[in-house]
C-alpha positions in Angstrom: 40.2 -25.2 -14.1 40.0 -26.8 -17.7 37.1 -24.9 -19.6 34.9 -28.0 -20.1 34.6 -28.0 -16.1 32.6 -24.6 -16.3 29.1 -25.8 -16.2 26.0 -24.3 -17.1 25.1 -23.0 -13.1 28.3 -21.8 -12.4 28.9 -19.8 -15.5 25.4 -18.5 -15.3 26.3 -17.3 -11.6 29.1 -15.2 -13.0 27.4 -14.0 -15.8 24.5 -12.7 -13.6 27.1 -10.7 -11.3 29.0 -9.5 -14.2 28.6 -5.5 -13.5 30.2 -4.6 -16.9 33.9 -4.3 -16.2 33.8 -0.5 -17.0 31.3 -0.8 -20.0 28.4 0.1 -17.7 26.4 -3.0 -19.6 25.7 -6.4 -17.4 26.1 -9.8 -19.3 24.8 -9.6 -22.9 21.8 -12.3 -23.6 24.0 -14.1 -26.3 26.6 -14.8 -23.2 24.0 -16.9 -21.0 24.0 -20.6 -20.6 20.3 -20.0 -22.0 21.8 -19.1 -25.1 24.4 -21.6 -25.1 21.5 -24.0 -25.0 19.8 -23.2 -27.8 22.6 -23.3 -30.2 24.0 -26.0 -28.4 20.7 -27.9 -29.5 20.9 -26.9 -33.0 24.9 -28.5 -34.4 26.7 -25.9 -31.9 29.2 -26.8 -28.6 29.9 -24.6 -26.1 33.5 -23.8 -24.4 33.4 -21.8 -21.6 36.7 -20.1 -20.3 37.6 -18.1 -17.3 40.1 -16.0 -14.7 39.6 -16.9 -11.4 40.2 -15.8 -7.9 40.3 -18.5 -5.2 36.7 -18.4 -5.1 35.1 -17.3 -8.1 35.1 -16.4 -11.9 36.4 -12.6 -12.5 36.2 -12.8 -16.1 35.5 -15.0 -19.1 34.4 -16.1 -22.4 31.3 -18.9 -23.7 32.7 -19.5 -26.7 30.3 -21.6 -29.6 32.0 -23.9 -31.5 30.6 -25.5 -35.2 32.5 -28.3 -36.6 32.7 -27.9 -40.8 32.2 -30.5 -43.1 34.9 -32.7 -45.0 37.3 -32.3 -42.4 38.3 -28.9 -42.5 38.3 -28.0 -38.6 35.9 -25.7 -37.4 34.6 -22.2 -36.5 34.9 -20.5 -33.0 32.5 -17.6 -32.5 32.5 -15.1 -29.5 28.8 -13.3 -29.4 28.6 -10.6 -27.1 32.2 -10.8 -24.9 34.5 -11.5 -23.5 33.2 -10.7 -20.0 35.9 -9.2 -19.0 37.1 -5.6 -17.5 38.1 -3.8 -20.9 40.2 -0.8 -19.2 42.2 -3.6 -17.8 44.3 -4.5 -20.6 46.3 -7.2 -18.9 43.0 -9.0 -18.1 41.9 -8.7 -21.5 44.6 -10.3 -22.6 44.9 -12.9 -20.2 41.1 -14.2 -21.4 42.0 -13.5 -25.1 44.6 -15.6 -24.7 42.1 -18.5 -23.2 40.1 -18.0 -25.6 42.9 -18.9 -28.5 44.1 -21.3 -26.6 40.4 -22.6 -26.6 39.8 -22.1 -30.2 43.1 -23.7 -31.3 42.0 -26.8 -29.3 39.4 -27.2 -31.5 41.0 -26.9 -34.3 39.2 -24.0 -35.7 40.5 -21.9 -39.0 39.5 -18.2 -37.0 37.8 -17.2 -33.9 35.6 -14.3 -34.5 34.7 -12.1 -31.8 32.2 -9.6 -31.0 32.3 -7.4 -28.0 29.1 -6.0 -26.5 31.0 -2.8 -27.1 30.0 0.7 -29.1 31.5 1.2 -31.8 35.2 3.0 -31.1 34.9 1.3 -27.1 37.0 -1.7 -28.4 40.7 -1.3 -27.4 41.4 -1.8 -31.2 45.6 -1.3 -30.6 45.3 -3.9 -28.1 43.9 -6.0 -30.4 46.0 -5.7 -33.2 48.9 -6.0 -30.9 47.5 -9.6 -30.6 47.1 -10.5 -33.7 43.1 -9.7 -34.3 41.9 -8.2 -37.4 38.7 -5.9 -37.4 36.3 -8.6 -39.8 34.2 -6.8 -42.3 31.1 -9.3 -41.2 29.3 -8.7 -38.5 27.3 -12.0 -37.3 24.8 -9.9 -35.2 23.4 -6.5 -36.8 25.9 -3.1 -36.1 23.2 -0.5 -35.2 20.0 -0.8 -33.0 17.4 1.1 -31.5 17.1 1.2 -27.7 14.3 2.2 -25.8 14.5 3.7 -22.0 12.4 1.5 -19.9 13.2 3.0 -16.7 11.0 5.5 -16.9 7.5 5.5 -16.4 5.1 4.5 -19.2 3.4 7.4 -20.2 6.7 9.1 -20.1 8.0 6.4 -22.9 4.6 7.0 -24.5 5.7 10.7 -24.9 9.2 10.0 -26.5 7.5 8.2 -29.5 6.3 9.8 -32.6 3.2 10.8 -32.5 1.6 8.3 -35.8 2.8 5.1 -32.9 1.2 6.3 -30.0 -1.9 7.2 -32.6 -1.4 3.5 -33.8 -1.2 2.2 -30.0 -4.1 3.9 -29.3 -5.6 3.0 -32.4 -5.4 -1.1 -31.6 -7.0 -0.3 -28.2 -10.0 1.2 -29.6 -10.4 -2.1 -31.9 -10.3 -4.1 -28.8 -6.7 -6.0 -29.4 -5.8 -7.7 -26.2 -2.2 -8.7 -25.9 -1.3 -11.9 -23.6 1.8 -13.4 -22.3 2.3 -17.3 -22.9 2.6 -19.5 -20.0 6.3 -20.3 -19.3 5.2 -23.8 -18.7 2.8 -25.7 -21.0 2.7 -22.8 -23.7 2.9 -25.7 -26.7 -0.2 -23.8 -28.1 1.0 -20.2 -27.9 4.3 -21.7 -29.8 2.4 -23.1 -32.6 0.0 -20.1 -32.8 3.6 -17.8 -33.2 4.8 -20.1 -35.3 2.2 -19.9 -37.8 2.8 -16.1 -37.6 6.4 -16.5 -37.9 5.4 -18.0 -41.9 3.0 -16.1 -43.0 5.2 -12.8 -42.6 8.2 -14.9 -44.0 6.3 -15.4 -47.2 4.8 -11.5 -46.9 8.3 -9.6 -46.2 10.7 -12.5 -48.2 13.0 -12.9 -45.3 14.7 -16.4 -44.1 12.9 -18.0 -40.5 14.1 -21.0 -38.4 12.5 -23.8 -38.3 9.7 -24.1 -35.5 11.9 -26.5 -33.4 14.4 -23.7 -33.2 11.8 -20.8 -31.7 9.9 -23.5 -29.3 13.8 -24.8 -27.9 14.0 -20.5 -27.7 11.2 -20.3 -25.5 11.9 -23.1 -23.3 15.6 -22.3 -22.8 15.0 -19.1 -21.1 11.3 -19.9 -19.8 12.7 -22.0 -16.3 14.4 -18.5 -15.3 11.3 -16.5 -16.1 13.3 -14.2 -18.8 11.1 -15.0 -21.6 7.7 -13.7 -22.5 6.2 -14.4 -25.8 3.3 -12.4 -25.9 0.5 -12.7 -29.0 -2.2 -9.8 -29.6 -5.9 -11.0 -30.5 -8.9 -9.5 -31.8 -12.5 -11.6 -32.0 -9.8 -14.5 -30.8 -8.0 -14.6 -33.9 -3.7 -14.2 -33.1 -2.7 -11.3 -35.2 0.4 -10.4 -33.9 3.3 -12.0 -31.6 6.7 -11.1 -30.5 9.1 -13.5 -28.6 11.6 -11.0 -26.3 14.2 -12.1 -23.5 15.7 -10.3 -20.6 19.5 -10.7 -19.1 20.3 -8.2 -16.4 19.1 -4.6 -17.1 18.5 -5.4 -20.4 15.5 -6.6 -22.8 15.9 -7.5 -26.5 13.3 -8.0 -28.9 14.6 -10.8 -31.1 11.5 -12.3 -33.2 8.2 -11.1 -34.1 5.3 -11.4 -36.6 1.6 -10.8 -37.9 -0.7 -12.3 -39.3 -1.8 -10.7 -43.0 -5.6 -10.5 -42.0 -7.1 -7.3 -40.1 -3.8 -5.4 -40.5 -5.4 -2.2 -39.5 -5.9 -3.6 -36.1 -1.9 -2.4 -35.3 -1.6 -5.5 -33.5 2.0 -4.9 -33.9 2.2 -2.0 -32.2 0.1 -3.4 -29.5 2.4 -6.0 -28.4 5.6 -3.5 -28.7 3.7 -1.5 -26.0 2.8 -4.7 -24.1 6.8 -5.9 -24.6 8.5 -2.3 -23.5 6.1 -2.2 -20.4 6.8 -6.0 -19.7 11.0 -4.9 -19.6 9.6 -2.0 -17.3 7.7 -4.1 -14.9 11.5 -6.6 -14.4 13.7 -3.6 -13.9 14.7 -3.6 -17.0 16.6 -0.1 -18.1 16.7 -0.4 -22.1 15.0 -2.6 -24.5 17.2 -3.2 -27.5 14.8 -3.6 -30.9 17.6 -5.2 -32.5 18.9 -4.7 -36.2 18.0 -1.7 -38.2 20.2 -0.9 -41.5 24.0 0.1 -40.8 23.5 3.8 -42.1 24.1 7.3 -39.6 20.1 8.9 -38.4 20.3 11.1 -41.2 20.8 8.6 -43.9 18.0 6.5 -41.7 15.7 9.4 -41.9 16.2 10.3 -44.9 16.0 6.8 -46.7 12.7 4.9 -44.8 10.1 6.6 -46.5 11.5 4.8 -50.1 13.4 1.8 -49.2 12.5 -1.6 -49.2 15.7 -3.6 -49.1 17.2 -5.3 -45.9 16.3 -4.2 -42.9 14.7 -0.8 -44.1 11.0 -1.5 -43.8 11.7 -3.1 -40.3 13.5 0.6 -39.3 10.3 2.1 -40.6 8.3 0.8 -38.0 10.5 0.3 -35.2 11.8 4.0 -35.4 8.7 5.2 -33.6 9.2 3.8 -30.4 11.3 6.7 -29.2 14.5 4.8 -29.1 18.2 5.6 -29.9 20.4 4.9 -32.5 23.3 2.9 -31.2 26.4 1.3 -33.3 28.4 -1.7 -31.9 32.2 -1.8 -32.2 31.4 -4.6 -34.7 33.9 -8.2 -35.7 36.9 -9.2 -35.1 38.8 -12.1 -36.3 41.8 -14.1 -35.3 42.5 -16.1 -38.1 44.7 -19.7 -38.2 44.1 -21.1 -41.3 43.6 -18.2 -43.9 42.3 -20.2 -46.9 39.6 -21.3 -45.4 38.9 -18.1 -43.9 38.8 -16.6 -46.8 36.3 -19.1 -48.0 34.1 -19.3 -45.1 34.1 -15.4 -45.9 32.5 -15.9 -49.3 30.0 -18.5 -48.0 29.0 -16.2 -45.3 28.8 -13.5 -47.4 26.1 -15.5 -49.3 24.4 -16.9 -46.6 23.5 -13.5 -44.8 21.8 -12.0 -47.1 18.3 -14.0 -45.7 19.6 -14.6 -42.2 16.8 -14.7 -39.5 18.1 -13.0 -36.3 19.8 -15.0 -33.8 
């Protein structure tokens, strides 16, 4: 079947089945037709490819695809996959090559791919044999935190450092209530986030979408229920928000902010608790706190205390939550038109260094 005849139901039908093809993970969030959605809404098109058996999808790619100005093709980006068995090297091929075949189609100067693999899980001879080259940028950050959620709360509560559950305890005692947003009708819960969402942009210095981008967010993943945006308030002022979406066994914490006022209130903390308990309550066995600075847990720990750059203040405060350090196998990059690689590489290179997430 042509990949434009993969829809949006059928895909996510696969996609919800996926068991992990030997990686032990279910379908990343960046491979849903949720996600596919949102960037579709925002100058992206999606391709979806796929093996079949003669009743269903065994494995598959949704590839986004960005035309480039002045006629110069475009780009192909893989987030997350393929979905595919990766100790099966003849089905990873067979859906690599799709996926070229998909990417050529569109005239794009590289695909870049990145497998919701650790880092050394990729089948990195395989690749090569096939013409990928590991890409020194990363789209999506190369080390996280991740929190167990299967286990009870108080047993989460015992894994984090002891200033965090002092600081959870801490926003209880000055009465911070934390609330979930209606999936329906939550136009006033957006707007509140929003408003969060720029006030730490202008306090931290780091780049935010517009507000379009977070409300089309919300209300890609809100008909399926794996969505919560969920706001702490004090005296019924919002001080703190966090917008965090499930796939699978999985949670993810992708945006969040606070307000500058009453920041002894540990709002923050607040909804963190209220967002790992929310994973809990869906079954959810790890919540990923996604993007903390590429650097080994001794580097990490020896570092937060004096740095400021990137991602090191946000490390500083998510490393309390009792999670573990995880790399990702990182990029790779099958390139067709090297030139413009090359200059695409440059631009990105730029362009990264204020990146909001997602």
């Amino acid at each position: 079947m042509p990949a434009a005849e993969i829809d949006a139901a059928e895909w996510d039908a696969f996609a919800s089945a996926f068991t992990g093809g030997g990686t032990g993970n279910a379908a990343h969030l960046l491979q849903t037709a949720a996600w596919a959605q949102l960037k579709c809404a925002f100058g992206w098109r999606v391709v979806r490819v796929a093996l079949r058996s003669p009743v269903r999808i065994v494995a598959g790619a949704q590839i986004l695809v960005r035309r480039l100005p002045l006629a110069l093709g475009s780009i192909a980006y893989l987030p997350k996959g393929p979905l595919v068995n990766w100790q099966d090297a003849a089905q990873v091929k067979a859906v690599l090559q799709l996926c070229d075949d998909a990417a050529r189609a569109e005239h794009a100067i590289f695909l870049k791919l990145e497998p919701d693999l650790q880092a050394g899980e990729e089948p990195a001879q395989l690749l090569h044999a096939l013409g990928w080259q590991a890409s020194p940028q990363a789209l999506q950050p190369r080390r996280t935190l991740l929190v167990d959620t299967a286990c009870e709360p108080a047993a989460a509560l015992g894994r984090m450092k002891s200033k965090t559950r002092y600081n959870i305890g801490l926003a209880e005692k000055k009465a911070v209530v934390v609330r979930a947003a209606p999936l329906l009708h939550a136009a006033a819960e957006l707007a509140a986030f929003w408003r969060l969402l720029q006030s730490t942009a202008a306090r931290d210095n780091f780049g935010i979408h517009n507000e379009r981008y977070y409300q089309t967010a919300y209300e890609s993943f809100a008909p399926s229920g794996r969505v919560a945006l969920l706001l702490a308030e004090s005296a019924g002022r919002v001080l703190a928000g966090a917008m965090i979406f499930a796939s699978g066994s999985r949670a993810w914490y992708l945006y969040g902010a606070s307000d500058d006022a009453e920041r002894a209130s540990m709002a923050p903390y607040a909804v963190q608790w209220a967002a790992m308990q929310w994973a809990h309550a869906r079954g959810c066995s790890a919540y990923d706190l996604w993007g903390v600075p590429d650097a080994d847990e001794a580097q990490l720990e020896a570092g937060f205390t004096t740095r400021s750059d990137g991602l090191w203040p946000v490390y500083r405060f998510k490393r309390g939550f009792g999670g573990r350090l995880e790399r990702n196998c990182g990029a790779w990059d099958h390139v067709y038109v090297p030139w413009a690689h090359r200059l695409y590489g440059a631009y990105l290179r730029l362009a990264q260094r204020n990146a909001p997430p997602g």
